[in-house]
C-alpha positions as CSV (number, residue, x, y, z in Angstrom):
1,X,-36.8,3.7,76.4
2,X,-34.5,3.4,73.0
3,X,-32.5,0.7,74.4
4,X,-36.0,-1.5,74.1
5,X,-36.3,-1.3,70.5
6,X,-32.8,-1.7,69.3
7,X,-31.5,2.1,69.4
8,X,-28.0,0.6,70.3
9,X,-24.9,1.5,68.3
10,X,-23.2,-0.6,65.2
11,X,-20.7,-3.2,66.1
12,X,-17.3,-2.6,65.4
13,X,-15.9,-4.0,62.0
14,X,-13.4,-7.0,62.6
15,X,-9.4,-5.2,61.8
16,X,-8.8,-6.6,58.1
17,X,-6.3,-9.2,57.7
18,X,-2.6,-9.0,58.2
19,X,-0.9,-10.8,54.7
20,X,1.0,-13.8,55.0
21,X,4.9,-13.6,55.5
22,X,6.9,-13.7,52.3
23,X,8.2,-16.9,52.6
24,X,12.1,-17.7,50.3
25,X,11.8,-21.1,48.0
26,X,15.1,-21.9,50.2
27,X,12.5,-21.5,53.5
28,X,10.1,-23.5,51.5
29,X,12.1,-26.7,50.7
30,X,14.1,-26.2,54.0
31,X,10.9,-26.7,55.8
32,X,9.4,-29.3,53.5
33,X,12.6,-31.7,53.9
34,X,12.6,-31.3,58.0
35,X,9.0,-32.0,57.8
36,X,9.8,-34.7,55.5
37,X,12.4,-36.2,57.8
38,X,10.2,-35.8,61.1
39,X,8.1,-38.0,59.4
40,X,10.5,-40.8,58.6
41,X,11.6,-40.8,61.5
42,X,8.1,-40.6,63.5
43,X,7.6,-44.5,62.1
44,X,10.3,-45.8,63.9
45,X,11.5,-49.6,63.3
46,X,8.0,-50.6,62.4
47,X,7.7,-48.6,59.0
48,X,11.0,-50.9,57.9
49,X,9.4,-53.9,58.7
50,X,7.7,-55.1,54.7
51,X,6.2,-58.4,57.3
52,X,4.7,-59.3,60.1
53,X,5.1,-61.4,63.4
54,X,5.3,-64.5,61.4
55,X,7.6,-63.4,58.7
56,X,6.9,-63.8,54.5
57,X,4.3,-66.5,53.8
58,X,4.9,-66.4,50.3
59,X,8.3,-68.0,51.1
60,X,8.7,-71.9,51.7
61,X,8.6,-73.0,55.1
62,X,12.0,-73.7,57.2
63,X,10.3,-77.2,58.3
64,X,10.1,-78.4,54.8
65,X,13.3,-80.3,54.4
66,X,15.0,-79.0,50.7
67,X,17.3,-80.8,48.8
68,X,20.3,-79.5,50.4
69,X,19.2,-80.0,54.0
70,X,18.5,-83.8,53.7
């Protein structure tokens, strides 16, 4: 009859940590620039694009005749 009132025994404590891995500045900026990298070149054509479908409208139109084009 102790199991009805709780007579059990502890839980075991969780192991402690394990430290992180001593990590080089080289590693560091090594791993930095490919993530740097995988990133430009995750975007593709469209992150060179400054416009959209319909090009600069801040720039005069091409159907507008100009001085030179008369």
């Amino acid at each position: 009859m102790g199991g009805i009132f709780g007579g059990g025994s502890k839980p075991k404590a969780p192991p402690p940590p394990t430290p992180p891995p001593d990590r080089s500045q080289e590693d560091v900026q090594r791993a930095a620039d490919l993530e740097r990298k995988r990133r430009m070149l995750a975007g593709g054509r469209g992150s060179t694009v400054k416009t959209g479908g319909l090009g600069d409208a801040s720039e005069p139109s091409l159907a507008v005749s100009s001085l030179l084009g008369k």
